[in-house]
N, C-alpha and C positions, 0 to 999 in steps of 0.2 A: 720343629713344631712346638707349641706354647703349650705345657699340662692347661687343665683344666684348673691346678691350684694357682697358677700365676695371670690364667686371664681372670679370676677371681679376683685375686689380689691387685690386678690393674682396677677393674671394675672397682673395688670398694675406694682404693685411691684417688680413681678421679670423683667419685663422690666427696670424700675427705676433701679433698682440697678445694672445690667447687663450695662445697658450704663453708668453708674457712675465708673464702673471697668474696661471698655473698653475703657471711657477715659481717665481715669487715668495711663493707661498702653501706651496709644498713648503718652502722655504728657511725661514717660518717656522714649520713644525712641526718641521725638523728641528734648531735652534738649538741647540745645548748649554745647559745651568743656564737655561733660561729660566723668568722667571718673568709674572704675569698683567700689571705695571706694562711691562714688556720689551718683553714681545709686542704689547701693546697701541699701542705707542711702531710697533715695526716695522711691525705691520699697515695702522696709517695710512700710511705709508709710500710700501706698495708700492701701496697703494688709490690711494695720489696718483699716483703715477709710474704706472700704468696706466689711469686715469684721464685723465691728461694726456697720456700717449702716443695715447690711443683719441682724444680731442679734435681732436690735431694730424691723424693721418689721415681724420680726415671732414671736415674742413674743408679739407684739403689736396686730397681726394679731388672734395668738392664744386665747390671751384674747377677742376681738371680739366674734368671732368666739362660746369660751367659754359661754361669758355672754348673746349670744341670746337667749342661750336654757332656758334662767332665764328673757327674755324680759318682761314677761308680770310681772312678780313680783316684778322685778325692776324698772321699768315705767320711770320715771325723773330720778331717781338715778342711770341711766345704766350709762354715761357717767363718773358722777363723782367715780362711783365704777372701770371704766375705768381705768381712769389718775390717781389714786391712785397704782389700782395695779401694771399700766403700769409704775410708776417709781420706786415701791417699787422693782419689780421683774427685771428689767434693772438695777438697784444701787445694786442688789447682786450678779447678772452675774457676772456686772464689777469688784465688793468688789474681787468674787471667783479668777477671772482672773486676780487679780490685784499682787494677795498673788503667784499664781500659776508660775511654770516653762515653763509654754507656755507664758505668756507675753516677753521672751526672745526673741522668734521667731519672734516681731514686733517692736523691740524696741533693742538701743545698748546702751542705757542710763539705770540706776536703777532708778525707780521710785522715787521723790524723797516725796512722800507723798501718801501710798496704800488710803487714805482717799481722799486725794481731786481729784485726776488722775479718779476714780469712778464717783466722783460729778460731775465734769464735761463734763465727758461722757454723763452724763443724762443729766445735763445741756442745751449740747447741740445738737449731736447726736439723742437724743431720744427726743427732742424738736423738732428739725426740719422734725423726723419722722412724731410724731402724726399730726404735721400741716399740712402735704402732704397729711395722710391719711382723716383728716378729711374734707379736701379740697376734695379729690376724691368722698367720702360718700357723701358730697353736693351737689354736681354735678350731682352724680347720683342720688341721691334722688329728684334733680332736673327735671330730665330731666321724670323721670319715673312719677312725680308731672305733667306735664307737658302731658306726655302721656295719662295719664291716665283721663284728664283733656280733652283731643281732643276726644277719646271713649266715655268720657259721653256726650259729646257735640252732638256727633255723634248718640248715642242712642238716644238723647233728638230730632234729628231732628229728625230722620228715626219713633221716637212713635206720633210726630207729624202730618209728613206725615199721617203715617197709620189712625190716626185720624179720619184727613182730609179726605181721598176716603173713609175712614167708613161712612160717611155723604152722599156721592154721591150716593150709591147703593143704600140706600132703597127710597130717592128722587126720582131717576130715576124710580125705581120698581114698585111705586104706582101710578107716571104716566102713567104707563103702563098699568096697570091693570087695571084704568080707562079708558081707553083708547079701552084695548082690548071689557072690558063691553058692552062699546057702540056702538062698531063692531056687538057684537054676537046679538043682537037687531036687528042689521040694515041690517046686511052681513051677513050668518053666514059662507058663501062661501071664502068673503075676510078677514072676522076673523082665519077663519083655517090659511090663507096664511100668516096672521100678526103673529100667534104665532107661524109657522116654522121660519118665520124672526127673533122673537123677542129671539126663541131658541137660534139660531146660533149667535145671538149679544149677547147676553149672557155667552152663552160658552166661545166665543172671549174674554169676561169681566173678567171673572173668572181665565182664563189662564194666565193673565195679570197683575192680582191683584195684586200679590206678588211685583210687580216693582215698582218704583217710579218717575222714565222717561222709554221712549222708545222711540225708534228710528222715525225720522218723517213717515218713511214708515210705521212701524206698528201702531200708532195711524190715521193716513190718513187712512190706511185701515181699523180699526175699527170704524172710524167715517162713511167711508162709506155703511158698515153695517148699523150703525142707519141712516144712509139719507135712505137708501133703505128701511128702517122698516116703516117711516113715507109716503115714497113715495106710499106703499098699503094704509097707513090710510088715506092721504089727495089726492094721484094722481097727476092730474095736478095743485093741487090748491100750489103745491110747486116745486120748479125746483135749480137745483145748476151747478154750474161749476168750476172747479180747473184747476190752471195754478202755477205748481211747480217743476224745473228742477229735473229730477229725480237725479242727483250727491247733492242733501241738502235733497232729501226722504231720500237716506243711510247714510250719513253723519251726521247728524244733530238730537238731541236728542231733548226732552218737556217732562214737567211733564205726566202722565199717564190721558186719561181721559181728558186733558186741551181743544183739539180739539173740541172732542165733547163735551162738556159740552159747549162748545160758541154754538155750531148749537142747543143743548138745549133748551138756551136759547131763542135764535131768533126764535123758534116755541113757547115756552110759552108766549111771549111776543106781539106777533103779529097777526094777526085775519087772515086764509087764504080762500079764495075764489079762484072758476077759474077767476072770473072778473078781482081781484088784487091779484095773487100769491104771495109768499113770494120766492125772489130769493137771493139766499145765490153765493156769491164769497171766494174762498178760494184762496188767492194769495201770494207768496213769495216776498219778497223786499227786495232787496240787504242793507247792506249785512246780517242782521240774524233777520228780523222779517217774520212774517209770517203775513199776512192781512185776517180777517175772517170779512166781509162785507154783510148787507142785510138790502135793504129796509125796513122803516119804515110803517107799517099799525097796531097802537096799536087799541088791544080788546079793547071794552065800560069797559067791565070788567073783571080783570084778577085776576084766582083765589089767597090768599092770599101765597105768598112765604114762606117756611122756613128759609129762610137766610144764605143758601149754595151760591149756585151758583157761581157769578162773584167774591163774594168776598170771598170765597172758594181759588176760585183759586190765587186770586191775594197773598194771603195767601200761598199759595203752593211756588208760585214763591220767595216772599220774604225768604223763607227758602233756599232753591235754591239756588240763582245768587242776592241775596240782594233787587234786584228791583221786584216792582210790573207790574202788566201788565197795561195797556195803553187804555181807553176807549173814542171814540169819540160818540159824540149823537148831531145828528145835526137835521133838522125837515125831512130830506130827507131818510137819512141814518144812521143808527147803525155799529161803525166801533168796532172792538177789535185786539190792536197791541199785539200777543205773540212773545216772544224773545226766538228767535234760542240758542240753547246749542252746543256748540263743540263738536266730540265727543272726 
């Protein structure tokens, strides 16, 4: 069976040599003062020279063709068992058709040498063959080098990515479950209500996972899922608000998980009471950041991090859009800039 590089290579070939014969035939109708002795003189000509050109490529092509079936035992030596055969087997065409009654039909001269008329067909003909062809073999090998170079690239993010949110899930999960713990202790009423919430953000999660962005609509809304899961567990001791035109909700793409992982954050990080809530702002800002904002009230002590988190994501992003994401810490307030994706 013929790769896919050598029906290509037939393919550009007979293009090649189809416009080599098509101009060759313009050139003799467009001659000046010709006459029918002239033309006749030219026309063999170019019939030879494209003749001869068509020759050297299916012989040339053939051997190709031939020696892949022998690639792997030939290894380095394919080429040079190539250009060996590819002149020996062109210099005996030419020898046969040299001796032969059909050289008549391209030619009104006698040869005047069946030996050297051969040579330098190979010479040069079947020189400028192989150069073409191996010019195109480069190229393509080039390009398909090249291809195949951008899919690993591409598998290399996309197993990174997945890496990445591999990390997120069982962080998240354990805080939960800690979480829920000390509900069933305390509530066991607003515990029930915390693991229908934590259900439903859940499932949200899972449905999702596969992605690596979404839309700002659908992470907005699974971020508000988790505000509402923490709103049973803490109440008033936390409150939030969002101000984001909804034309950049449909529009506008983020890694998977980025959102919420910042309001993660600014719960793990900061102590809530009804006295001093923890208020979280979620704002857009022209033209492609998003602003996730919330008062600063750090715990005495907080328990100790895995080392996901912020720079998790800032990590995602780098993969992404080259750039990392943007952190302000001031004594007031905790800012995090993520940057809008087109879609």
């Amino acid at each position: 069976m013929i790769s896919i590089k050598y029906k290509q290579l037939i393919r550009t070939g007979a293009w090649i040599n189809l416009i080599l014969l098509v101009l060759g035939i313009s050139i003799l109708f467009f001659l000046p003062n010709s006459n029918i002795s002239g033309d006749t003189i030219v026309l063999k000509k170019v019939s030879s020279f494209a003749l001869a050109n068509i020759i050297c490529w299916v012989i040339n092509i053939f051997i190709l063709v031939f020696l892949e079936q022998f690639a792997p035992t030939l290894k380095r030596n394919k080429w040079i068992t190539f250009y060996v055969s590819s002149y020996a087997i062109v210099f005996a065409v030419a020898l046969i058709i040299s001796r032969s009654s059909f050289v008549n039909l391209f030619t009104n001269n006698k040869l005047s040498s069946p030996i050297f008329s051969p040579l330098f067909f190979v010479a040069t003909i079947n020189t400028l063959s192989i150069l073409i062809i191996n010019l195109i073999l480069s190229r393509y090998d080039e390009s398909l080098t090249k291809l195949e170079n951008s899919e690993l690239r591409v598998k290399s993010l996309e197993a990174q990515q997945e890496k990445l949110k591999n990390q997120l899930n069982p962080h998240f999960l354990f805080n939960s479950l800690n979480a829920l713990k000390s509900l069933i202790k305390r509530d066991p009423n607003l515990a029930e209500n915390y693991l229908v919430g934590l259900s439903n953000f859940l499932r949200f999660s899972i449905s999702h996972s596969e992605q690596n962005v979404v839309s700002l609509e659908q992470e907005l809304k699974f971020s508000m899922y988790y505000l509402e899961v923490q709103k049973v567990r803490f109440g008033n001791a936390i409150s939030y608000s969002v101000d984001i035109p909804l034309l950049q909700q449909m529009n506008a793409v983020l890694p998977v998980f980025s959102l919420q992982l910042t309001l993660e954050n600014a719960i793990k990080h900061n102590k809530l009471t009804q006295e001093e809530p923890l208020t979280i702002r979620i704002v857009y800002i022209e033209p492609d950041l998003l602003l996730v904002e919330n008062n600063i009230n750090p715990k005495p002590h907080v328990e100790p991090g895995s080392g996901t988190g912020l720079k998790n994501l800032s990590d995602r992003y780098l993969l992404l859009t080259k750039e990392g994401i943007r952190v302000n810490n001031s004594s007031d307030f905790f800012q995090v800039y993520l940057k809008l994706i087109t879609k």
